[in-house]
C-alpha positions as CSV (number, residue, x, y, z in Angstrom):
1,X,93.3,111.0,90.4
2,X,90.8,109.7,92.9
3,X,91.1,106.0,91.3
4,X,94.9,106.0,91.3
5,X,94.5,107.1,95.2
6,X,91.6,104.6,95.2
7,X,94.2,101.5,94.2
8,X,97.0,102.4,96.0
9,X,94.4,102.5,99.5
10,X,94.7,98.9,99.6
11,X,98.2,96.9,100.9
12,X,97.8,94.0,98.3
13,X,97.6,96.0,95.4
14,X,100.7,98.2,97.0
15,X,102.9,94.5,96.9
16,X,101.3,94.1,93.5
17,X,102.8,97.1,92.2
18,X,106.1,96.1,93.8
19,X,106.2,93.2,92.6
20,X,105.6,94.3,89.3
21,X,108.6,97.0,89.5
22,X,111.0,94.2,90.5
23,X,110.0,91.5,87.8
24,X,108.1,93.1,85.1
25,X,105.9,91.2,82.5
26,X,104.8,88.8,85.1
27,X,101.5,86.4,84.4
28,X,98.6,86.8,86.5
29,X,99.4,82.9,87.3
30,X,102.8,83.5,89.0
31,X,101.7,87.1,90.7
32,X,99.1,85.4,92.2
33,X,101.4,82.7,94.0
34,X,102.8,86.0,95.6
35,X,99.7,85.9,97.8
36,X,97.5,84.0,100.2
37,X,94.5,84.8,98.2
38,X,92.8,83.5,95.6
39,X,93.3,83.9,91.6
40,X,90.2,85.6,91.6
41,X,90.8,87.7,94.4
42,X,94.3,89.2,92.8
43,X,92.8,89.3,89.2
44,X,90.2,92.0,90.9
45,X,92.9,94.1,92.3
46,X,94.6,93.9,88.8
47,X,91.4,95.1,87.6
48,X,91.4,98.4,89.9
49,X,95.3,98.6,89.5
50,X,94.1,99.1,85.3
51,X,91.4,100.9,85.9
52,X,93.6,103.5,87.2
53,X,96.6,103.1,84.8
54,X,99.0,101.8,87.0
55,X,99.2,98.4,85.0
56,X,99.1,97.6,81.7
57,X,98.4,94.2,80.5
58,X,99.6,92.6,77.1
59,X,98.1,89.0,75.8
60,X,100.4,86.5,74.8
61,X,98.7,83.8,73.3
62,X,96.8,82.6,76.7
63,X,99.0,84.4,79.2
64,X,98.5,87.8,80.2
65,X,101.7,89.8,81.0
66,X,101.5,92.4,83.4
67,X,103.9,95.5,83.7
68,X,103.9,98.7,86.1
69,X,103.2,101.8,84.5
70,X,104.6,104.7,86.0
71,X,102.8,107.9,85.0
72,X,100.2,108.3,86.9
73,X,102.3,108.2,90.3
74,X,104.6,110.9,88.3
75,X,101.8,113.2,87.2
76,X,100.8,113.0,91.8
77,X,104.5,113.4,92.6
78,X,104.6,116.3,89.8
79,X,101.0,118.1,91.1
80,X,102.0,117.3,94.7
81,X,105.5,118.9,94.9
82,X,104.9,122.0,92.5
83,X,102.0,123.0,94.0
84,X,102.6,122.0,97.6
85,X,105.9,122.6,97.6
86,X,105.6,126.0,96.5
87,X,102.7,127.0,99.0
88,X,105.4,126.3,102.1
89,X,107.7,127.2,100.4
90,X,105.7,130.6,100.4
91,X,104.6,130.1,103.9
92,X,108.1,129.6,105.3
93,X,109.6,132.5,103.4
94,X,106.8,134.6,105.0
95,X,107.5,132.9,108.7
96,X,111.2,133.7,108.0
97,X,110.4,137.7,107.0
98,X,108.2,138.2,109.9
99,X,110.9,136.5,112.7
100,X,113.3,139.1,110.9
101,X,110.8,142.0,111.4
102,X,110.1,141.0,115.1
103,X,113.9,140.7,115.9
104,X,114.2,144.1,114.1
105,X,111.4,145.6,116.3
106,X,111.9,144.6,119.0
107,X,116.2,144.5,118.5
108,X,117.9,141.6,119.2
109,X,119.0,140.5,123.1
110,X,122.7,138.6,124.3
């Protein structure tokens, strides 16, 4: 988890990831014209975006076609909303039952 975090930390590789979303199978050639950097400069964010599984990268014959691969930010969304939405979930139930209790106590006022 701490490389997918790790590639989405930086903007460029954020656009590349758009990009990719909105035009799959792209060449490295033609995302690269997508930016004000160099070649080598996006094929090392492509490298961190595969390192962490967000891209996948398929030869054909010289070209390399690049596509977005979803699962890891699923499997974040998945961990993060279960387990963090159950926990305030839990923490605003228990807010909730002791505002009841208090207006209980203390009985409610016009």
């Amino acid at each position: 988890m701490d490389q997918i975090f790790h590639a989405l930390s930086h903007e460029t590789r954020r656009k590349i990831l758009d990009l990719l979303r909105d035009q799959p199978g792209q060449g490295v050639g033609v995302l690269a014209r997508s930016f004000d950097v160099s070649r080598i400069a996006i094929m090392n964010h492509l490298a961190v975006l595969e390192k962490a599984g967000l891209v996948i990268s398929e030869k054909d014959g010289r070209s390399r076609l690049l596509y977005l691969n979803l699962v890891p930010l699923q499997m974040i969304h998945e961990r993060w909303s279960d387990e963090y939405g159950a926990y305030w979930a839990g923490r605003v139930t228990a807010l909730k039952d002791l505002a009841e209790r208090k207006t209980a106590e203390g009985g409610e006022k016009p």
